[in-house]
MDTraj code that builds the backbone (N, CA, C; nanometers):
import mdtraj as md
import numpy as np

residues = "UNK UNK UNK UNK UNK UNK UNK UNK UNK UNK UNK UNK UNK UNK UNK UNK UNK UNK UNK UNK UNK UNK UNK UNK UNK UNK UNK UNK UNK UNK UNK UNK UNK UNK UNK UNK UNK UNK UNK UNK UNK UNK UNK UNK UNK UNK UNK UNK UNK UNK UNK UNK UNK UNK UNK UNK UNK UNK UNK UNK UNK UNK UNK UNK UNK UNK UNK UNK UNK UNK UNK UNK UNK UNK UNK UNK UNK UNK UNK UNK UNK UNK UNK UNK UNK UNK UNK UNK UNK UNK UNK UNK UNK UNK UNK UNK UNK UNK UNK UNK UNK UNK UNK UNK UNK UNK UNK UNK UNK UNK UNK UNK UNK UNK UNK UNK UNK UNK UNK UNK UNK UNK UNK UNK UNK UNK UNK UNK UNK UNK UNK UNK UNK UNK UNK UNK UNK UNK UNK UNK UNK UNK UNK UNK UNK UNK UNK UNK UNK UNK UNK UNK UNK UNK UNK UNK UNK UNK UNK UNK UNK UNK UNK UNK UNK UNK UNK UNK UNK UNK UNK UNK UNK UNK UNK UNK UNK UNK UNK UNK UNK UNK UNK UNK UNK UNK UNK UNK UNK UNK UNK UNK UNK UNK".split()
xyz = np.array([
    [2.6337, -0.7097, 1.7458],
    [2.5482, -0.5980, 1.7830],
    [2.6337, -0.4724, 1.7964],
    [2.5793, -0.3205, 1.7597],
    [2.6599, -0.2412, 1.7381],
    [2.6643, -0.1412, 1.8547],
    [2.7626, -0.1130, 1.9060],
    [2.7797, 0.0270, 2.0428],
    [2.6310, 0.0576, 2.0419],
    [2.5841, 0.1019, 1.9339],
    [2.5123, 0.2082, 1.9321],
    [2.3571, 0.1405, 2.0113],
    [2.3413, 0.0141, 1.9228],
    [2.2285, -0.0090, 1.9934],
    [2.1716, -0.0818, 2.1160],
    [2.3578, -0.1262, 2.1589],
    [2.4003, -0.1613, 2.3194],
    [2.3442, -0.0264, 2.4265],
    [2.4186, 0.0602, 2.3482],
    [2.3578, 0.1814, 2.5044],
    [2.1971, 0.2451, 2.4388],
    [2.1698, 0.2023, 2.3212],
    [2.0125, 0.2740, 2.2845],
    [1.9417, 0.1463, 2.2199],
    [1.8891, 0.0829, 2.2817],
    [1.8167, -0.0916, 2.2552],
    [1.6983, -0.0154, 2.2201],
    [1.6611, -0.1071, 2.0895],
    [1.5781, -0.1393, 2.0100],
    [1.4824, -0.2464, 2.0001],
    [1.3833, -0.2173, 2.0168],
    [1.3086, -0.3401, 2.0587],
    [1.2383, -0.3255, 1.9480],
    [1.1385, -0.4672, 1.8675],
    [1.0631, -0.5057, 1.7773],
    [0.9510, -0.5081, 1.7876],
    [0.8375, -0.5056, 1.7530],
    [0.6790, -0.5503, 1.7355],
    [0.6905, -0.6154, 1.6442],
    [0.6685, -0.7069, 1.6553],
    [0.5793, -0.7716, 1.4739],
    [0.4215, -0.8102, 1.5289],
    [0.3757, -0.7832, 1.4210],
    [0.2201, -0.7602, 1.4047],
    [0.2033, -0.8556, 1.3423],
    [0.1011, -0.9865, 1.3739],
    [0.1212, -1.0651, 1.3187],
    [-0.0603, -1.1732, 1.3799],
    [-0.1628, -1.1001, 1.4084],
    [-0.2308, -1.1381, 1.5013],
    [-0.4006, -1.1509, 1.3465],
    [-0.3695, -1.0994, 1.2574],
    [-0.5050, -1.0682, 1.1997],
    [-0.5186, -1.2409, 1.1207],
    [-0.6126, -1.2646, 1.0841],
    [-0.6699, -1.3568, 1.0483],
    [-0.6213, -1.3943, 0.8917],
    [-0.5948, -1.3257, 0.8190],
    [-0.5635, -1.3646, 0.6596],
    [-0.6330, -1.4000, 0.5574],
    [-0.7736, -1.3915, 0.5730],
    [-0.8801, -1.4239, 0.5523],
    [-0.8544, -1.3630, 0.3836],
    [-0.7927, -1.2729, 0.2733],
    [-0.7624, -1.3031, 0.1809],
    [-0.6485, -1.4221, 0.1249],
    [-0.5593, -1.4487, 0.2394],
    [-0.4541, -1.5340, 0.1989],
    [-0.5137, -1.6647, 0.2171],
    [-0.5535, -1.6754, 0.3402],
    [-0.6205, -1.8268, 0.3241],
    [-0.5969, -1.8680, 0.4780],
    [-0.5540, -1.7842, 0.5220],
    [-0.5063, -1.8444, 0.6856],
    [-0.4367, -1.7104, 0.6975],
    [-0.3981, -1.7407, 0.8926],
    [-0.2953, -1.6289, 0.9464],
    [-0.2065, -1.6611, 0.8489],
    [-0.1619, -1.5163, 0.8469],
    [0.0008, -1.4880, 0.7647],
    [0.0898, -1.5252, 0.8545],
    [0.1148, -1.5207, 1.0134],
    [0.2217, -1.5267, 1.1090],
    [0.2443, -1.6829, 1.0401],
    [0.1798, -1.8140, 0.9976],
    [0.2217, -1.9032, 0.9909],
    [0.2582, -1.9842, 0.8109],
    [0.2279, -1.8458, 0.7445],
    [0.2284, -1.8801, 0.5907],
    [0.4062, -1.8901, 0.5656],
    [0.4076, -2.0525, 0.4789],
    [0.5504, -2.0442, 0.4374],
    [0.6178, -1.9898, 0.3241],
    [0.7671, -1.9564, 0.3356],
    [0.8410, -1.9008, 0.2394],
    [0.9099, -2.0266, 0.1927],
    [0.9098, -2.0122, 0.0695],
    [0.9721, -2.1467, -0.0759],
    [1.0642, -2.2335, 0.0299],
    [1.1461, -2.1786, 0.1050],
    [1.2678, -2.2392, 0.1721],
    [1.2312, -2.2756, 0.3191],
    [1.0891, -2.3135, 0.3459],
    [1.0029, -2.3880, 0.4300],
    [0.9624, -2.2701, 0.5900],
    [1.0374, -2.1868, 0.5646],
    [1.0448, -2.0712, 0.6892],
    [0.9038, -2.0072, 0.7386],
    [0.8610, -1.9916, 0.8101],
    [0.7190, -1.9242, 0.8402],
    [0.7291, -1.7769, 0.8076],
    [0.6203, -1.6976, 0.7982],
    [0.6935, -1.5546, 0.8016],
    [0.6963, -1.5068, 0.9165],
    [0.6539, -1.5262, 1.0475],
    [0.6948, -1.5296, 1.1389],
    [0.8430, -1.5474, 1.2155],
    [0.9235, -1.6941, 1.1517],
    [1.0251, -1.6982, 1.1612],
    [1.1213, -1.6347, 1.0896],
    [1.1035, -1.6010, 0.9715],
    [1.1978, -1.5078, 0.8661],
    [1.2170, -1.3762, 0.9304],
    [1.1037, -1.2755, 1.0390],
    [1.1225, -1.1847, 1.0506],
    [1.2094, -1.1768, 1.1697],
    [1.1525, -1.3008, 1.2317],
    [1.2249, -1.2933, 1.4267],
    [1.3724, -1.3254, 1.3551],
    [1.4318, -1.3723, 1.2647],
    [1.5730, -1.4003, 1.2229],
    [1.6644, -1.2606, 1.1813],
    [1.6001, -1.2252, 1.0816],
    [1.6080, -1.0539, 1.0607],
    [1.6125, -0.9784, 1.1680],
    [1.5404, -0.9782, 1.2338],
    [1.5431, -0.8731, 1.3345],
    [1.6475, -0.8838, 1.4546],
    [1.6302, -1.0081, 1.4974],
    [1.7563, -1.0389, 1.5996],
    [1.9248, -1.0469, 1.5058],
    [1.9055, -1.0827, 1.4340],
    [2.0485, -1.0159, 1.3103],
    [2.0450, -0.8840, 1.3501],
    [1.9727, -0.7844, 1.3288],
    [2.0000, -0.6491, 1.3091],
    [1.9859, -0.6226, 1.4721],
    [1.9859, -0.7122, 1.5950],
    [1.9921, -0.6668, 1.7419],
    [1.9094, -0.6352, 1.7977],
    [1.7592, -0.6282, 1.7489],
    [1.6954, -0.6148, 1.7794],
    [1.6346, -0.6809, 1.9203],
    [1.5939, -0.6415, 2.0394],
    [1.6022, -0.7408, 2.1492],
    [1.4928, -0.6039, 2.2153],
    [1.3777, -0.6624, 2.3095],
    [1.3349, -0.7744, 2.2771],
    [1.1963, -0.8073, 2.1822],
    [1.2353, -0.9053, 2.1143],
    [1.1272, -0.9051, 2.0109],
    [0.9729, -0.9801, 2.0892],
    [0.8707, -0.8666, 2.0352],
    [0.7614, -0.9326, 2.0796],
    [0.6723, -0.9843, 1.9572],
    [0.5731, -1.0816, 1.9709],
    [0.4932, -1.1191, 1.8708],
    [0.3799, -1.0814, 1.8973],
    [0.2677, -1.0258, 1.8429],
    [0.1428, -1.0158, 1.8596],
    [0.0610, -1.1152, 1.7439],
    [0.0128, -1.2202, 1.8136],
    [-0.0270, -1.3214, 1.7440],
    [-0.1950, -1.3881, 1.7634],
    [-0.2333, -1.4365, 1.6514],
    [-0.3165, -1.5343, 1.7072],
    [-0.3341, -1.6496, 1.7859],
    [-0.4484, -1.6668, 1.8947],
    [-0.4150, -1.7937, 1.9746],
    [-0.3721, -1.9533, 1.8766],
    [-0.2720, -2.0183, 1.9474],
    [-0.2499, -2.1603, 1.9133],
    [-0.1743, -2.1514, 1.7459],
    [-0.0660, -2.0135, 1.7865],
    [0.0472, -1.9770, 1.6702],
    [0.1840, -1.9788, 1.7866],
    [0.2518, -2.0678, 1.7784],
    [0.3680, -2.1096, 1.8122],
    [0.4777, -1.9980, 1.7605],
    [0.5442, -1.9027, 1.8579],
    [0.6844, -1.8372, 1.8541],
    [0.7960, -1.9040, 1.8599],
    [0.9310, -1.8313, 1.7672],
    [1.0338, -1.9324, 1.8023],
    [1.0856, -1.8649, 1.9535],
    [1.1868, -1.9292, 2.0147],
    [1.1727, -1.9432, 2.1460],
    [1.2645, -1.8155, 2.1762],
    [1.2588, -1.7386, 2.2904],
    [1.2838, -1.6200, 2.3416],
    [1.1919, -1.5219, 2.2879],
    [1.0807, -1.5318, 2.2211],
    [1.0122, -1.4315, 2.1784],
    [0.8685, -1.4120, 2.2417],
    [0.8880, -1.2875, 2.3068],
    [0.7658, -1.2520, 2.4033],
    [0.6104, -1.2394, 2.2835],
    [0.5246, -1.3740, 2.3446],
    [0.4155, -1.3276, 2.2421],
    [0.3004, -1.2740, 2.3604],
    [0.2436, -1.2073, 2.2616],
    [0.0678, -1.1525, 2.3274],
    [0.0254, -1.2520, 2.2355],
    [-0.1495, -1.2524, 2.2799],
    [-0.2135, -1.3418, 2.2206],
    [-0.3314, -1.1593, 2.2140],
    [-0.3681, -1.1540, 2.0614],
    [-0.4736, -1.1109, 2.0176],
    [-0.5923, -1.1830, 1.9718],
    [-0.6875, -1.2264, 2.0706],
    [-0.7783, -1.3493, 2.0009],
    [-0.8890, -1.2566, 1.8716],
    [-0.8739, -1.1394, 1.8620],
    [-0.9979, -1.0878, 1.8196],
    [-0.9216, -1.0189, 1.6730],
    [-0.9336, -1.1436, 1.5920],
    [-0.8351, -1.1543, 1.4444],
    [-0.8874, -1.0089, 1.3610],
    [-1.0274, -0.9733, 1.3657],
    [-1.0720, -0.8994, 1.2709],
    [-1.0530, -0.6975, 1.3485],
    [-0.9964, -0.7791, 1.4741],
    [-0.9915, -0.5951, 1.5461],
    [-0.8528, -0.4534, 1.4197],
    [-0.8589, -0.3726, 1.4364],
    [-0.7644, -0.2716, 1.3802],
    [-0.6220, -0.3182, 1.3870],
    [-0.5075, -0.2547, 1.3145],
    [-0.4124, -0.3022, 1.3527],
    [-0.3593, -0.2546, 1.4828],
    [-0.3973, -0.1405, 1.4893],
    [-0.3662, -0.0604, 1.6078],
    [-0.3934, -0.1016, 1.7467],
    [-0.4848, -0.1955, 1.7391],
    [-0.4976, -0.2552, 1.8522],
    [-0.4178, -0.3602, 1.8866],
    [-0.3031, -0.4310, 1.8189],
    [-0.2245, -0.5214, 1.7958],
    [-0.0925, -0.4716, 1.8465],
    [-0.0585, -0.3235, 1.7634],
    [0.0662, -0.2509, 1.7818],
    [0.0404, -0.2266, 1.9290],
    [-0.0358, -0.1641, 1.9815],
    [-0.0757, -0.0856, 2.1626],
    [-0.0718, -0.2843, 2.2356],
    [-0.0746, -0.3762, 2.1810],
    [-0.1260, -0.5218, 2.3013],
    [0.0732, -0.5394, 2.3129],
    [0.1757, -0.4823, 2.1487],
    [0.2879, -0.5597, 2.1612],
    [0.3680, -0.3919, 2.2707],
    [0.3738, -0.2797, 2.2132],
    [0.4201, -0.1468, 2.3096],
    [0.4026, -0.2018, 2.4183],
    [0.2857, -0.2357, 2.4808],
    [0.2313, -0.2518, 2.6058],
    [0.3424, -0.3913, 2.6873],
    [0.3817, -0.4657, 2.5999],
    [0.4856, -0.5625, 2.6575],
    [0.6095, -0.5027, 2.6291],
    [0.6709, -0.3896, 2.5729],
    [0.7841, -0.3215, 2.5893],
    [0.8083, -0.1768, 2.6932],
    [0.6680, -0.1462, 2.7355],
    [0.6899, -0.0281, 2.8361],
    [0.7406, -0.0596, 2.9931],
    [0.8182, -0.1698, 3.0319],
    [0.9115, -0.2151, 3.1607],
    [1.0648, -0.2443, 3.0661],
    [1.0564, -0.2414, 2.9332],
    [1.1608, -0.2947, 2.8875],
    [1.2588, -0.1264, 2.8849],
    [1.3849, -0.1406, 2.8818],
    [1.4871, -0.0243, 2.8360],
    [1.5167, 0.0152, 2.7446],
    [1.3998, -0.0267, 2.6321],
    [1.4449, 0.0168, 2.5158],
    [1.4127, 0.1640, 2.4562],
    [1.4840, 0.2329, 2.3803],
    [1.4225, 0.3557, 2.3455],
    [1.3480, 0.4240, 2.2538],
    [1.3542, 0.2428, 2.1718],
    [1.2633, 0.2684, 2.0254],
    [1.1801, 0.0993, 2.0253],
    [1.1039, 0.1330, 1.9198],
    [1.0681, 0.0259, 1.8834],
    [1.0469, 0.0060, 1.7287],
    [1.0896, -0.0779, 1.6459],
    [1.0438, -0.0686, 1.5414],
    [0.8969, -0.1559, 1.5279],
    [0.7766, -0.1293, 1.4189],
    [0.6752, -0.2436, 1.3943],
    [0.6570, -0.2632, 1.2763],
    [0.6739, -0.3985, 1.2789],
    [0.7128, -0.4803, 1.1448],
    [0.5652, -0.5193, 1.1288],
    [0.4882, -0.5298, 1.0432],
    [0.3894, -0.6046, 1.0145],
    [0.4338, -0.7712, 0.9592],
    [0.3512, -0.8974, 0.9812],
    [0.4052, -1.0022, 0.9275],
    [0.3757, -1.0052, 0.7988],
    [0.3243, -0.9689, 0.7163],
    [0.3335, -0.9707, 0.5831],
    [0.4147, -0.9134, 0.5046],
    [0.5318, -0.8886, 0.5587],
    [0.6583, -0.8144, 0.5524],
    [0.7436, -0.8698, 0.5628],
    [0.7307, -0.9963, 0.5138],
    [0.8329, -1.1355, 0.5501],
    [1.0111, -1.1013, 0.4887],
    [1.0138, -1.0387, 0.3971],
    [1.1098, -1.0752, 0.2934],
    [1.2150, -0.9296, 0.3179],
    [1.1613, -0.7912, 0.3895],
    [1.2419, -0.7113, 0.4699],
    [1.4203, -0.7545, 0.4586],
    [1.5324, -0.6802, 0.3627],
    [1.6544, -0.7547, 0.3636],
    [1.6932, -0.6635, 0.5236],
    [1.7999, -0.7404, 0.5669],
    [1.8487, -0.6615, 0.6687],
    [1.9380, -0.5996, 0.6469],
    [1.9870, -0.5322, 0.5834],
    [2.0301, -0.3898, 0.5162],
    [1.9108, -0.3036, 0.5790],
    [1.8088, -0.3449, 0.4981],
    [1.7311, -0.2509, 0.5339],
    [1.6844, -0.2037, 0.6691],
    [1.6746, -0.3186, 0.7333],
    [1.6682, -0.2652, 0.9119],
    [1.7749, -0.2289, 0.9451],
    [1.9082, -0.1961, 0.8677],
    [2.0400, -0.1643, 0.9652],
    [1.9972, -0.0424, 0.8662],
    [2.0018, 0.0018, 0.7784],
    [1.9648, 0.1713, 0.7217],
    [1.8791, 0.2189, 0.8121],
    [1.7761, 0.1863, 0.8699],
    [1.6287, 0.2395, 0.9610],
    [1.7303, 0.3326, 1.0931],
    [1.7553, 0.1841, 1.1430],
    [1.8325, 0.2192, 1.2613],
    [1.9181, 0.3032, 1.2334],
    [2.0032, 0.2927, 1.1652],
    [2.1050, 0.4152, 1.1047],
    [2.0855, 0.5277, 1.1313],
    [1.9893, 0.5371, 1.0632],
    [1.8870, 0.6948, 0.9979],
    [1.8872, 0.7867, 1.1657],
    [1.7845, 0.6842, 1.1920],
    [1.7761, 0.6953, 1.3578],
    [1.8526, 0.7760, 1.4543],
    [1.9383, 0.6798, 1.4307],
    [2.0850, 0.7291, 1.5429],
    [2.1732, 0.8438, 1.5131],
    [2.1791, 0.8376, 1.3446],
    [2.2343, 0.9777, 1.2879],
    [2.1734, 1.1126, 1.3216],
    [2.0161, 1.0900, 1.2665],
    [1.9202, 1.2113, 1.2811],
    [1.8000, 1.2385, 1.4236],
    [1.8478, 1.1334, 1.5213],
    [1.7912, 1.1623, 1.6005],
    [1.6220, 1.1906, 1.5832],
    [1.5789, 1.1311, 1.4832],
    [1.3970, 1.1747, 1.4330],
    [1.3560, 1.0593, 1.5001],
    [1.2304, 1.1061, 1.5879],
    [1.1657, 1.0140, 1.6288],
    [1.0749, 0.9276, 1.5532],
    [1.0657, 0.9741, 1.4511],
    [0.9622, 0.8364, 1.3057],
    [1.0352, 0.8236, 1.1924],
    [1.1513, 0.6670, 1.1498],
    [1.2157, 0.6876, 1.0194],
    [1.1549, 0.6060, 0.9469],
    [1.1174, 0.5990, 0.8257],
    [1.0695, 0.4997, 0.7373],
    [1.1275, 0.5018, 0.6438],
    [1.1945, 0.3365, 0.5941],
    [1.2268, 0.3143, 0.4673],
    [1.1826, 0.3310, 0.3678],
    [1.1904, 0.3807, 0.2335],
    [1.1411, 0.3730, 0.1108],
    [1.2465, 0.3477, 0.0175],
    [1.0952, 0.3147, -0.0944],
    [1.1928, 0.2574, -0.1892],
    [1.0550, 0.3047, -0.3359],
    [1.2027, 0.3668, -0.4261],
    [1.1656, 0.4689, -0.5193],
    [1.0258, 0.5013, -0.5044],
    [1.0711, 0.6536, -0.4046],
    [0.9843, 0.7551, -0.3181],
    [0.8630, 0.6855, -0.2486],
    [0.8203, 0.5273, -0.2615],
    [0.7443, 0.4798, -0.1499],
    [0.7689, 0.4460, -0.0591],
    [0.6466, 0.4828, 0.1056],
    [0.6764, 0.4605, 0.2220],
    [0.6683, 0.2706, 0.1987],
    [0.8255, 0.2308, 0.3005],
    [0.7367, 0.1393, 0.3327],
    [0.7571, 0.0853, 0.4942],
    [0.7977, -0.0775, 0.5185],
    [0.7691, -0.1484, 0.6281],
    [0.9638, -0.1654, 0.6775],
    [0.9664, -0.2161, 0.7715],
    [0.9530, -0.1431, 0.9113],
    [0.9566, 0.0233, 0.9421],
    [0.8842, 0.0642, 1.0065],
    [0.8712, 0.2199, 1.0632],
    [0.9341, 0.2130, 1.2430],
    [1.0742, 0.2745, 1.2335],
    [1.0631, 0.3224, 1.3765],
    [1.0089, 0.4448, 1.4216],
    [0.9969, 0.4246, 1.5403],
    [0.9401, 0.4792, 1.6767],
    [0.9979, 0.5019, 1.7810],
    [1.0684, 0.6057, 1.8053],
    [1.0991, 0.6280, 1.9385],
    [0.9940, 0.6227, 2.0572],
    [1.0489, 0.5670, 2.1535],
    [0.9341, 0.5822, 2.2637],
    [0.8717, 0.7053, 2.3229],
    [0.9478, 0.7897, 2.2977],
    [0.8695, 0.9089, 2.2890],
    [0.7273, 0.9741, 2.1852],
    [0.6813, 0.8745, 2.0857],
    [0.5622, 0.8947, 2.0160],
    [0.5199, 0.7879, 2.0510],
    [0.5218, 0.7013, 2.1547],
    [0.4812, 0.5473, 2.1632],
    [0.3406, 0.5943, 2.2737],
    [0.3190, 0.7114, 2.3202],
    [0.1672, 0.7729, 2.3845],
    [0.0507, 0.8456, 2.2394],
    [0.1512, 0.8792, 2.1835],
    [0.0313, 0.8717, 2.0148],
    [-0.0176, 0.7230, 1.9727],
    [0.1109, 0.6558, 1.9651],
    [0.0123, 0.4994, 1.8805],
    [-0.0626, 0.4353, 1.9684],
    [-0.0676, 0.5030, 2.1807],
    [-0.1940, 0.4272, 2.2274],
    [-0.2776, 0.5117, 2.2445],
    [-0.2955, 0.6159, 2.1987],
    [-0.4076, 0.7351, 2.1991],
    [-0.4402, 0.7408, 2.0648],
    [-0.4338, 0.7393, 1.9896],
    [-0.4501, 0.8177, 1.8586],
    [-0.5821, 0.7612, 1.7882],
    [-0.6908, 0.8161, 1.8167],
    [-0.8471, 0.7681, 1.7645],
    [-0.9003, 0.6818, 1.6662],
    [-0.8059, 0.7404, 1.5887],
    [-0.8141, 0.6773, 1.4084],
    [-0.7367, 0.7030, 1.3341],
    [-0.7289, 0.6161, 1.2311],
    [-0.6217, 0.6313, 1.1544],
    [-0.4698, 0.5110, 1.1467],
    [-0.4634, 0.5119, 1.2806],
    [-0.3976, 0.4109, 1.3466],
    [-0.2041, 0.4536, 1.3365],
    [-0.1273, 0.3994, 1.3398],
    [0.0373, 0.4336, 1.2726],
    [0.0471, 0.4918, 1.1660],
    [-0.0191, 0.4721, 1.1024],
    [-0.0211, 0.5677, 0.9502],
    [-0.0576, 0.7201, 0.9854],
    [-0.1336, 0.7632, 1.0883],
    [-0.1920, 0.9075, 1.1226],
    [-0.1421, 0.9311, 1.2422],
    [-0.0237, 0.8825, 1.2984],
    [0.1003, 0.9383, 1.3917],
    [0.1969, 0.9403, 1.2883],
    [0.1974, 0.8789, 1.1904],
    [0.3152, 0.9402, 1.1304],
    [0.2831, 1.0864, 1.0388],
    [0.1718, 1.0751, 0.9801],
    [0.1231, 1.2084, 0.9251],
    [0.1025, 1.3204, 1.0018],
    [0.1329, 1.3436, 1.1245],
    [0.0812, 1.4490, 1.2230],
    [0.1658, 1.5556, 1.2051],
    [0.2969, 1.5088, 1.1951],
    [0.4326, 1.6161, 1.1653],
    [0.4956, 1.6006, 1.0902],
    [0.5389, 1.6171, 0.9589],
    [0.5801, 1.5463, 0.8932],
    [0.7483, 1.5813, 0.9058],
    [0.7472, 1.6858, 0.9582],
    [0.8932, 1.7612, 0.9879],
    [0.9299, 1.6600, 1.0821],
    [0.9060, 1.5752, 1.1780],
    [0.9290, 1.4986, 1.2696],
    [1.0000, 1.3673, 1.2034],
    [0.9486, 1.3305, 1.0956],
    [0.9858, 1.2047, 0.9827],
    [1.0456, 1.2272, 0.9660],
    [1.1478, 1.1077, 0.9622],
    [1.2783, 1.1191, 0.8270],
    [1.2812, 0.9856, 0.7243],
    [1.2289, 1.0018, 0.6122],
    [1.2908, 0.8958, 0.4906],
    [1.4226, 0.8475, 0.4852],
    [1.4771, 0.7519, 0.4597],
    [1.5858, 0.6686, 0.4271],
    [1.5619, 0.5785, 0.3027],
    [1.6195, 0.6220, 0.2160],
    [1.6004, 0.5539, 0.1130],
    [1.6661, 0.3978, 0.1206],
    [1.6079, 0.2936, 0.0666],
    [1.6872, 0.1735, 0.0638],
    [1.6801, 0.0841, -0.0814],
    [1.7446, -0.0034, -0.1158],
    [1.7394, -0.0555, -0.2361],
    [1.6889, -0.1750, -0.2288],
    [1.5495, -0.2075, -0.1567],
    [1.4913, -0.3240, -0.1189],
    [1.3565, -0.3070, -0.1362],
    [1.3196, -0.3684, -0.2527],
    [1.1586, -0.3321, -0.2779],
    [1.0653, -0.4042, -0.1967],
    [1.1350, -0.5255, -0.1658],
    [1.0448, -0.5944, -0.0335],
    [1.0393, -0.4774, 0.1227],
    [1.0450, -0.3820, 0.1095],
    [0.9952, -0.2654, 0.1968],
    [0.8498, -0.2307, 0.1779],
    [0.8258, -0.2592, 0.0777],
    [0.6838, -0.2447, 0.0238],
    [0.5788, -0.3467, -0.0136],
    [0.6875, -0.4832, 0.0027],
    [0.5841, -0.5853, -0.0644],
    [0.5100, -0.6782, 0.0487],
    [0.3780, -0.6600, 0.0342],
    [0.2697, -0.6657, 0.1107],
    [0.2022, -0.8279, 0.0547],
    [0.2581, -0.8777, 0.1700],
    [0.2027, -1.0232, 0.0845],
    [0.0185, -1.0616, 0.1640],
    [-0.0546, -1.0154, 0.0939],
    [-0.1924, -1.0257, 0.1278],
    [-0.2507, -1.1274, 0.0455],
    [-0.2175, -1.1998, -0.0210],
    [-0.2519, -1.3349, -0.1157],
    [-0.1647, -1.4256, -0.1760],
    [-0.2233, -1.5349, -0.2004],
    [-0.1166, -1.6679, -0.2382],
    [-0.0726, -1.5845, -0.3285],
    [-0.1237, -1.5176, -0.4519],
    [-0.0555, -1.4990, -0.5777],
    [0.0742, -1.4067, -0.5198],
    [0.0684, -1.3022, -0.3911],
    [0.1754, -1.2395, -0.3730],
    [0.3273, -1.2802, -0.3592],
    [0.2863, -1.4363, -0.3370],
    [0.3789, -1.5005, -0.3502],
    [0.4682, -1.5551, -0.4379],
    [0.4122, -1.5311, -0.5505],
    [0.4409, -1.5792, -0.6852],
    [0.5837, -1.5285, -0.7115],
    [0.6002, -1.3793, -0.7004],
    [0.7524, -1.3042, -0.6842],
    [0.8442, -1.3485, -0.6416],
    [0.8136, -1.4412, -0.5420],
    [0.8960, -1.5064, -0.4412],
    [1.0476, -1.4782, -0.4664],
    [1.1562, -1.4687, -0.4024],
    [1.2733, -1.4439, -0.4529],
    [1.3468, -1.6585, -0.3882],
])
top = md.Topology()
chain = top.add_chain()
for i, resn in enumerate(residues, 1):
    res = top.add_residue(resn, chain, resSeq=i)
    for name in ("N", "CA", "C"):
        top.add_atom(name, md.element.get_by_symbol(name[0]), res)
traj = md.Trajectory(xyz[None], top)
């Protein structure tokens, strides 16, 4: 773990609570070729890159691996935003000063790429960095806790329309990981599989 995010801790969301109802089931429990949940692929990633402490926002009777603070979202078909505000809401006693939120269909995230995010972060001091990859936004987006009263206020729109509010506030980081973008919403998404 690096100086940096010893005295400025980083804490995780993964979003991981909606139903999957194109894939065929929750995604928090869909496997990767090499038997891993995507659930577990991300809590591995993320605690690699120091991330602490990771919360899950999940569906009831979805098993976390162990040290990982879950919420239970029973209401699969609600916004995502209501998922991101159930996992914030278990990091506002914590010391952290950011949070990143990973969606679980974001399984495959290299960790390069969460150590560029954080990077970005700590260099430029912007309270919203998002990875992309050739000029698309993609997944994980940090958050300083200082915009963390927009993603539990913000009417509509959800994380996507706190990040559009300022755009001068954003900072891009480019990364060389197209799984920043790859949105596994169906078996066939899987097909890419690496």
């Amino acid at each position: 773990m690096s100086d940096s995010i010893r005295r400025n801790p980083v804490g995780v969301v993964i979003v991981g609570s909606g139903a999957g109802k194109r894939f065929g089931g929750p995604k928090a429990v869909a496997r990767l070729a090499d038997g891993r949940r995507f659930l577990d692929a991300i809590v591995e990633t993320a605690r690699s890159a120091g991330l602490e402490p990771v919360v899950a926002v999940l569906p009831p009777d979805v098993a976390a691996p162990e040290g990982v603070r879950v919420v239970i979202n029973a209401k699969a078909e609600s916004e995502q935003i209501v998922s991101v505000r159930l996992g914030l809401g278990q990091l506002l006693n914590s010391p952290v000063t950011a949070a990143l939120l990973w969606p679980v269909d974001h399984p495959f995230v290299e960790l390069e790429s969460v150590l560029a995010v954080l990077d970005a972060a700590r260099r430029t001091s912007a309270p919203i960095v998002v990875p992309k990859y050739d000029g698309l936004r993609g997944h994980p987006t940090y958050f300083h806790r200082d915009v963390w009263v927009e993603l539990m206020s913000i009417a509509e729109g959800g994380a996507r329309a706190v990040v559009r509010v300022e755009p001068e506030r954003v900072h891009e980081v480019e990364v060389r990981d197209v799984s920043v973008l790859r949105d596994i919403d169906t078996q066939r998404d899987l097909l890419g599989e690496k």
